[in-house]
C-alpha positions in Angstrom: 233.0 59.3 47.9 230.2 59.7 45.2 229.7 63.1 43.4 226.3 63.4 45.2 227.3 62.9 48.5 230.2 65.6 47.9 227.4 67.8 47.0 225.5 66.9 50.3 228.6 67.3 52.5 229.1 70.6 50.6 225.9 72.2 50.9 225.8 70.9 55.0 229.0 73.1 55.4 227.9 75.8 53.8 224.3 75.6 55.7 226.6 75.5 59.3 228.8 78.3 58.1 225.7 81.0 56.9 223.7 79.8 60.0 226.9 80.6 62.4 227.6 83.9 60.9 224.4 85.6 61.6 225.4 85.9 65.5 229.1 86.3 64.7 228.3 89.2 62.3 225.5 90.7 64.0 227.0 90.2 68.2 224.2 92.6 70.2 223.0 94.7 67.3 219.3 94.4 67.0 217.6 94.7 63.6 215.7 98.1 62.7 212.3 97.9 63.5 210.7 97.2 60.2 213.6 94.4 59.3 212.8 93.1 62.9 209.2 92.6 62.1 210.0 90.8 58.9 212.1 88.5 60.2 209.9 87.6 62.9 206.7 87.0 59.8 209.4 84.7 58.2 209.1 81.4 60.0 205.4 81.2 59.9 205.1 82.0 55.7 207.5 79.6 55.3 205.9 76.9 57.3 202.3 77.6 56.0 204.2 77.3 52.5 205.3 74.0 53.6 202.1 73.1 54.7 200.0 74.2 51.5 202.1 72.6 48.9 201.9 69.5 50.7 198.8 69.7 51.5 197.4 70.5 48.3 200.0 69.3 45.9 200.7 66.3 44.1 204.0 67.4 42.2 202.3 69.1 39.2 199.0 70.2 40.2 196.4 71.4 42.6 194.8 68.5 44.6 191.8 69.3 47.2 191.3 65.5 48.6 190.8 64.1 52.2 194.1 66.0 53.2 192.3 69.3 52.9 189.6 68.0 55.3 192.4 67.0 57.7 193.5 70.1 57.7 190.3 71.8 57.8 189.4 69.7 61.0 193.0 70.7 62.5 191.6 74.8 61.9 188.4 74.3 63.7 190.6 72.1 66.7 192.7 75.5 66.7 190.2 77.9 66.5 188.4 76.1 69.7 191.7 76.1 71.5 191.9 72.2 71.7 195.9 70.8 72.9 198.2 70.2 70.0 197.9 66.6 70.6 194.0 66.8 69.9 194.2 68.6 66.8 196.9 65.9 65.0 194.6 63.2 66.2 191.4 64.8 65.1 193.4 65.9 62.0 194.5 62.2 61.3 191.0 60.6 62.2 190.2 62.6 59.5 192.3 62.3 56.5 192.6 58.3 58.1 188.6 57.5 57.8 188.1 60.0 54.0 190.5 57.8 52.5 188.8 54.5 54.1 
């Protein structure tokens, strides 16, 4: 087995083994309030972080191209309540007929 994919199998276990301990450790304690709250902001910051650097990232800089219209598109879809299905097609369309 390659160095790399030692690394790989490595950083899985590890991954398993933090992910597992939170309910081991933790059983039926609930967080304190404040904690609670910041845990429960932590899923969407990291997911609109997700979205913005590859959105508007090319690796080393800022890029504002037919993505951003996508995703512009895919706000107002949101904003007027349209399915989830609606706003990744009108989303695509988008981004699909900029960069015809």
């Amino acid at each position: 087995m390659t160095t790399v994919w030692l690394v790989v199998a490595l950083v899985g276990l590890a991954t398993v083994a933090i992910k597992a301990s939170g309910p081991v450790l933790a059983a039926d304690r609930r967080l304190p309030g404040p904690l609670g709250r910041v845990v429960d902001l932590l899923a969407p910051a990291v997911l609109a972080a997700l979205v913005a650097t590859q959105a508007f990232g090319d690796g080393k800089a800022v890029v504002i191209d037919e993505r951003a219209a996508g995703i512009a598109v895919a706000g107002v879809a949101v904003a007027l309540r349209a399915p989830i299905l609606v706003v990744v097609a009108a989303a695509a369309a988008t981004t699909a007929l900029l960069r015809l």
